[in-house]
N, C-alpha and C positions, 0 to 999 in steps of 0.2 A: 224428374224423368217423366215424360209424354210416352203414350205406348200408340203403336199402329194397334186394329180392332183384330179379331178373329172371325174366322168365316167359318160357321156353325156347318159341321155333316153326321148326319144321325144324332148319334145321342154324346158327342162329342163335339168341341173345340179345337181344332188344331189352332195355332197362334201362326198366323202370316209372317208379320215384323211387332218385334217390339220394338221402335226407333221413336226418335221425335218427325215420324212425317204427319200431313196432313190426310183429314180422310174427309171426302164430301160425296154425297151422293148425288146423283143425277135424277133433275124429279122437283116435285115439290116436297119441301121441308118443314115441318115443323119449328118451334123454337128448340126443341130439346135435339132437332137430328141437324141444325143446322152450325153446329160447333165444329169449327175444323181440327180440331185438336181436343184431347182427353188426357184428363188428369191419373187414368187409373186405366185397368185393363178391363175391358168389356167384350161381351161377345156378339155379334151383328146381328145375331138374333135380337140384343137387346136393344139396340139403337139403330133396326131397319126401318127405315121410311114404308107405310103401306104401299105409297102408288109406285118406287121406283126398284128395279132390278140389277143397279148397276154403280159403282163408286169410281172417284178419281183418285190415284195415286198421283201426289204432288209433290214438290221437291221443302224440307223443312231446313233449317237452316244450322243443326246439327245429327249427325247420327251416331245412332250406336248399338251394335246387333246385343240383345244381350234376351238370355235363358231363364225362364224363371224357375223353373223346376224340370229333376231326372225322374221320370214315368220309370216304373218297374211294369212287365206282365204276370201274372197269375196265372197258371196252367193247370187243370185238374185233367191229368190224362185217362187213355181207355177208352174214348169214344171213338167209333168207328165216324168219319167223316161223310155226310149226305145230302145231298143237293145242288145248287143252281146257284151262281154268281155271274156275275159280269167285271169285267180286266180294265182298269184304269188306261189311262193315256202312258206311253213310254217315256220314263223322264229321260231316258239315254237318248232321246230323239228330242224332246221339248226343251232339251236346254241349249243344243247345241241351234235349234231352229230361236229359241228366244236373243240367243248372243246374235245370229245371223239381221235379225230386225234392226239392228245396228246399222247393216248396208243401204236401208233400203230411205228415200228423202219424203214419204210421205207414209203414212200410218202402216202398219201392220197387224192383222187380227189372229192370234193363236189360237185354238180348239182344241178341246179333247186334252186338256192340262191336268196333269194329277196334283191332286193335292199334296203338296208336301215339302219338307224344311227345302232341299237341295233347290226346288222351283221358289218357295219367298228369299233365301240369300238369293238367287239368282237379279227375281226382283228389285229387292233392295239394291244390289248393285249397279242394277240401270238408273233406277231413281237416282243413285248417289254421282252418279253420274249428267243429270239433269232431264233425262227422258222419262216423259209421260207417260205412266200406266194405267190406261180406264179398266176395273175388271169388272165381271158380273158374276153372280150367284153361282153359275155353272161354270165358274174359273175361264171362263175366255178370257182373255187376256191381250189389248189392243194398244200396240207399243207406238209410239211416233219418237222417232229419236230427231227429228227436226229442231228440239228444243237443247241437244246435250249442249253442256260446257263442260265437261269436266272428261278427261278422257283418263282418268286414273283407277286404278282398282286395287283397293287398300289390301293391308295384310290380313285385318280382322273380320274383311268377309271371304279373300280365296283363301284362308285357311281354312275355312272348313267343309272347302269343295275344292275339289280337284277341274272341275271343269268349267271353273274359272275362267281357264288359259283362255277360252272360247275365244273373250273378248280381244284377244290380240290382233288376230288378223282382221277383224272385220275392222278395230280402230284405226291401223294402220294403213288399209288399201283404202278406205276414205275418208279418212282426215289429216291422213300423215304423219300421225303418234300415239305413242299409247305408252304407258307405264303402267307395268300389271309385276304384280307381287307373286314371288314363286310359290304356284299351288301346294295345297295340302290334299285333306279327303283321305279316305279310308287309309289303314297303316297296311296296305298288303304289297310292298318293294317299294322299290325305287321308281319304277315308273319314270324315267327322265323325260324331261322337255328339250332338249337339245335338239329332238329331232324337228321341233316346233321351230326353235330358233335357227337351225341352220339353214331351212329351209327358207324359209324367208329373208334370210341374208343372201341366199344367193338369188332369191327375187329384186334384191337393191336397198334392204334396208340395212340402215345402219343401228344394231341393236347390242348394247354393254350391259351384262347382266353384273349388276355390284349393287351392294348393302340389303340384300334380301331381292331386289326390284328387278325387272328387265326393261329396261329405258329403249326404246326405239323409236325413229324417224325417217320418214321414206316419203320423199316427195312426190312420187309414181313408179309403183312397184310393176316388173317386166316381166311376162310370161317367161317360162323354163321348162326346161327338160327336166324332173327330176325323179332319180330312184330313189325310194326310203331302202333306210338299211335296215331296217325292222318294219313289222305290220304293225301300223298306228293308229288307234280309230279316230282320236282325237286329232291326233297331228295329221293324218289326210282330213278330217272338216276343217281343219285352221288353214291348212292352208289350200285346199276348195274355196275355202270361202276368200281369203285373199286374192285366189286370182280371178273372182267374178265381175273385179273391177280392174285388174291390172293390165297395164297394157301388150297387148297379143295372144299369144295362146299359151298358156302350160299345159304339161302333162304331166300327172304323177302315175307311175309304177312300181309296181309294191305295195297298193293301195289298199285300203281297210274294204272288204264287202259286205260287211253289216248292214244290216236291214235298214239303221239308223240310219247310215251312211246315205243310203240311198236316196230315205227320207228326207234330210237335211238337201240334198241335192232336188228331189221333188220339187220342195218348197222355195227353193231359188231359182229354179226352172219360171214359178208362176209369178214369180218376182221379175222375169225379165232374164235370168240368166242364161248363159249359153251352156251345160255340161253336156256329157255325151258319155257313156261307158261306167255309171254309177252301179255298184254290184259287181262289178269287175277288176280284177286286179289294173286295170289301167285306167284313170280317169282324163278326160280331155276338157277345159276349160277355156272358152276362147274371150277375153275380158270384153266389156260392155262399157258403153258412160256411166250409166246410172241404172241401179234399179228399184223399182216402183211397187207401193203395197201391194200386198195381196189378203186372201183369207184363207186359213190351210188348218186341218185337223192332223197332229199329230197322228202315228200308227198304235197300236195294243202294244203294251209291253208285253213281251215274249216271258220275260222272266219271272217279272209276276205271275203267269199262265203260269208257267212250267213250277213255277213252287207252290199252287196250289194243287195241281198235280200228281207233283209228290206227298204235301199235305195228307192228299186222301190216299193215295197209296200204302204211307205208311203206316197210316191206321186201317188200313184193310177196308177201306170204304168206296163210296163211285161220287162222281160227281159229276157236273156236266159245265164246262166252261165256255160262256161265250162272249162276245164283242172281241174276238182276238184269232187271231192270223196262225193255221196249223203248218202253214209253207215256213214260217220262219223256226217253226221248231222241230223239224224231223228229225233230230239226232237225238234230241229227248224225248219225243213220241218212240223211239225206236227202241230206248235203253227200257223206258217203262215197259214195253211190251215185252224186252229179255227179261223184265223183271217180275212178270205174270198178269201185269195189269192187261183187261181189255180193253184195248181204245180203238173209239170209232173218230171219223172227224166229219166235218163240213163244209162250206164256207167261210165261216166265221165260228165254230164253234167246235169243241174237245172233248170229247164224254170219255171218261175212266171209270172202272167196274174191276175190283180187287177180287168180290168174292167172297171178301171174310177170309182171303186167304194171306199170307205171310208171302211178302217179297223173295226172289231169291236173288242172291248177290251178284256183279256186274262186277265187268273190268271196263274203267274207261279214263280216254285217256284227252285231255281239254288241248284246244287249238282253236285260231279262228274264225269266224265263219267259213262255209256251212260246217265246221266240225262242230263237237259238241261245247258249246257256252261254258270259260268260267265262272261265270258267274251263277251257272249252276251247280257247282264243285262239290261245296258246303252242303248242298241241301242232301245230293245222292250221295255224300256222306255218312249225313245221319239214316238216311233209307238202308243204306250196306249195313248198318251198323247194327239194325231189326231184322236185315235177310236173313236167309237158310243160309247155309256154304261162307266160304272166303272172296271177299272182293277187293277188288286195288283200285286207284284211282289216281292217275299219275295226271300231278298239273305241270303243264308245259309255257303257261301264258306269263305268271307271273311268282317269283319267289317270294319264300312269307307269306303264303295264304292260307295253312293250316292250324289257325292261332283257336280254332274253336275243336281241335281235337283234344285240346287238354281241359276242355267245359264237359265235353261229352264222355270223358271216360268219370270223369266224377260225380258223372248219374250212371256209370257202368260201363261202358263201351269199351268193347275190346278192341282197341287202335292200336300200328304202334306206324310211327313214320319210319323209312327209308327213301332217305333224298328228296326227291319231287314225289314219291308216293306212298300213299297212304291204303296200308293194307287191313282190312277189319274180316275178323271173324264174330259172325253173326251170334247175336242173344237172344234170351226169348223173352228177357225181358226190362228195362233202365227204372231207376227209383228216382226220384225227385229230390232235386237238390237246387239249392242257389247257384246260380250261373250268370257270368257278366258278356257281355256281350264286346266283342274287339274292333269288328266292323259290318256293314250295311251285312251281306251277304251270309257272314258266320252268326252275326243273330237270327236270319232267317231257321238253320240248321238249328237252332237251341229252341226255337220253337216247336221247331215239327218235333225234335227230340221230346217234347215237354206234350207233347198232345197223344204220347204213349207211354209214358212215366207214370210209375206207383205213384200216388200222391201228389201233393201240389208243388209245381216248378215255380223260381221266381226265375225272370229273368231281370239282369239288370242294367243299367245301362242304355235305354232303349230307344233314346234318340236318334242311334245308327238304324234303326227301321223305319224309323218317321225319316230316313233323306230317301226311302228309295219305296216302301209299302205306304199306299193311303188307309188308313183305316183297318189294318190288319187284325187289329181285334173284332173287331165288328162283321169283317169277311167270314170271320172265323166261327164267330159264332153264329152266322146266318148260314154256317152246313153242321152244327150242332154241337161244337166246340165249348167245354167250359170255360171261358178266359175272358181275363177282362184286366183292366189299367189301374193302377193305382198311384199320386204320387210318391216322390223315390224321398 
């Protein structure tokens, strides 16, 4: 087994790919950095060239995604949270802008990439695919898919992403096929693709979902009318991004308005595409020939913001957040401020001031943009869970997403569910226990829970935080946090 290298941040490793690709750096080489391939796992740190900032991802001639080890965290709670960070790139906008690179017939340069699993399977998936990936130090990320053969996308890498599916429409509206494996990714519903697939059936493709696969073929997919029967964030980029080649105009209504949305739309704008009405419940798409690189920086993840946030909230601390967008979160700026926090905002930046004082409890209830984020469900969970008074929190987006209430009551937490919600009467105080973590979003919540716990919390499981937090230990403790990684 050959492994891809690691790209050193702080005083950590994350692992990109472990596969048999090739790695070379752009620059001049030594004998020891000019080996395309490595027999063992190293980290870039150890085998960077002095004079070059940049490597090529090359296509190797077997792959195989595989994990060496399950990370635990260590929590020693009670610290009041204090200080200054900066908000990674939003991978809910970078992956769907990384599949999009797929449309375009001549290079494309990504920015502002987070570090993280969900961004290298995505990688790996182009590569396996035959497209070129130059990256550099600061994760830009420069895709030329001029070189694919392969328009397939196996089980064992969308199994462990749901956003995957990406790659459907862009295979389809410019090459005429695609065979993609029915995603996985976090266990919180069902989540169906159907809306993905029907949608594009009635653009003209002919698409058989059997043996696990979705098989499709569309010689020239034709602009539509079409209404989603549900609000899809996914399924409106899949199929945006199909109709940027397709021939006439679509519309969708019923469309996703997430900020992502927009972005991914942004980002094909500078590609050459025609949209019109991104952020709106109706999007207009008039198809194009072709369209042509560009260089585009993803936007702040919101959610990241907003879970350090509450981070310091719930330890009754301040903090001041910046490189990230306060427009995209005023329904959680808003709940924190019912919840006693001070928040001031900026341009680009979030400051929260608790006071030393104890949250007091919230009702709320999740929907999709601009209401309030599920994906922030989990977190103001554990936050009710430390407030004064009774809170509920009724999720409306997806069923199956309270698998971390039964973590948190066995560090104390007064939960009990009825249907979509989750009602908590407040404690003054949770104890440390071992806790596994279910998915991206319910480990976040075992965190925070664990950064005001007697004693030391493990969490376990923790790769669901490496697909969606860069370096969350290290955030953590750079506002005063005791915690740190250990392997599982």
């Amino acid at each position: 087994m050959n492994y891809f290298k690691h790209v050193q941040r702080g005083r950590r490793a994350l692992s990109i790919f472990q596969s048999t690709l090739k790695l070379k750096w752009n620059g001049p080489l030594g004998p020891r950095y000019g080996r395309e391939i490595f027999s063992q796992p190293l980290s870039l740190h150890e085998c960077r060239p002095k004079h070059s900032s940049t490597f090529d991802v090359t296509r190797g001639s077997t792959w195989v995604l595989h994990t060496t080890q399950v990370d635990k965290l260590i929590i020693s709670g009670g610290i009041p949270l204090a200080g200054e960070i900066q908000i990674s790139g939003a991978k809910n906008a970078a992956l769907p802008i990384l599949a999009a690179t797929l449309l375009s017939d001549s290079p494309v340069t990504v920015g502002n990439i987070p570090h993280l699993n969900d961004i290298t399977t995505t990688m790996e998936l182009l590569g396996r695919m035959g497209v070129d990936l130059v990256v550099d130090e600061r994760m830009n990320i420069q895709v030329d898919s001029s070189t694919i053969r392969e328009f397939f996308a196996p089980y064992e890498l969308v199994r462990t992403m749901r956003a995957s599916i990406l790659v459907l429409g862009p295979l389809l509206t410019r090459f005429g096929r695609a065979v993609v494996s029915l995603p996985g990714g976090c266990a919180i519903g069902s989540r169906p693709v159907n809306l993905h697939i029907e949608g594009l059936r009635k653009m003209g493709a002919d698409i058989r979902v059997e043996g696990g696969f979705i098989r499709a073929r569309a010689p020239q997919l034709k602009g539509i009318h079409l209404v989603m029967d549900l609000v899809t964030v996914t399924g409106t980029e899949n199929i945006m991004m199909a109709a940027t080649l397709a021939k006439g105009t679509t519309i969708i209504e019923n469309a996703a308005r997430e900020p992502e949305v927009v972005d991914l739309a942004n980002c094909l704008i500078t590609m050459g595409a025609r949209i019109e009405g991104a952020g709106t419940s109706t999007i207009r798409v008039e198809g194009v020939q072709s369209l042509s690189g560009t260089r585009y920086d993803v936007l702040p993840d919101r959610i990241e913001t907003g879970t350090y946030l509450v981070a310091t909230a719930i330890t009754g601390g301040r903090i001041k957040v910046k490189k990230t967008c306060p427009s995209m979160l005023e329904a959680v700026i808003e709940k924190l401020s019912e919840a006693g926090a001070v928040m001031e905002t900026g341009e680009d930046w979030i400051s929260l001031d608790m006071r030393g004082e104890r949250p007091k409890a919230m009702t709320i209830r999740t929907a999709p943009f601009p209401a309030f984020p599920t994906d922030m469900q989990a977190q103001f969970t554990a936050l009710n869970v430390m407030s004064t008074g009774t809170g509920m929190i009724s999720e409306t987006v997806f069923e199956n997403r309270f698998m971390h209430i039964h973590e948190l009551q066995r560090m104390g937490a007064d939960i009990r569910l009825e249907g979509n919600t989750a009602i908590t009467r407040g404690v003054d105080h949770l104890t440390a226990a071992p806790v596994m973590a279910t998915d991206l979003r319910a480990s976040a919540s075992l965190v925070l829970a664990g950064l005001v716990a007697e004693g030391n919390t493990i969490v376990d499981r923790i790769y669901h935080i490496d697909r969606g937090y860069e370096c969350i230990e290290e955030k953590l403790a750079q506002l005063g946090a005791m915690i740190r990684r250990v392997p599982g």
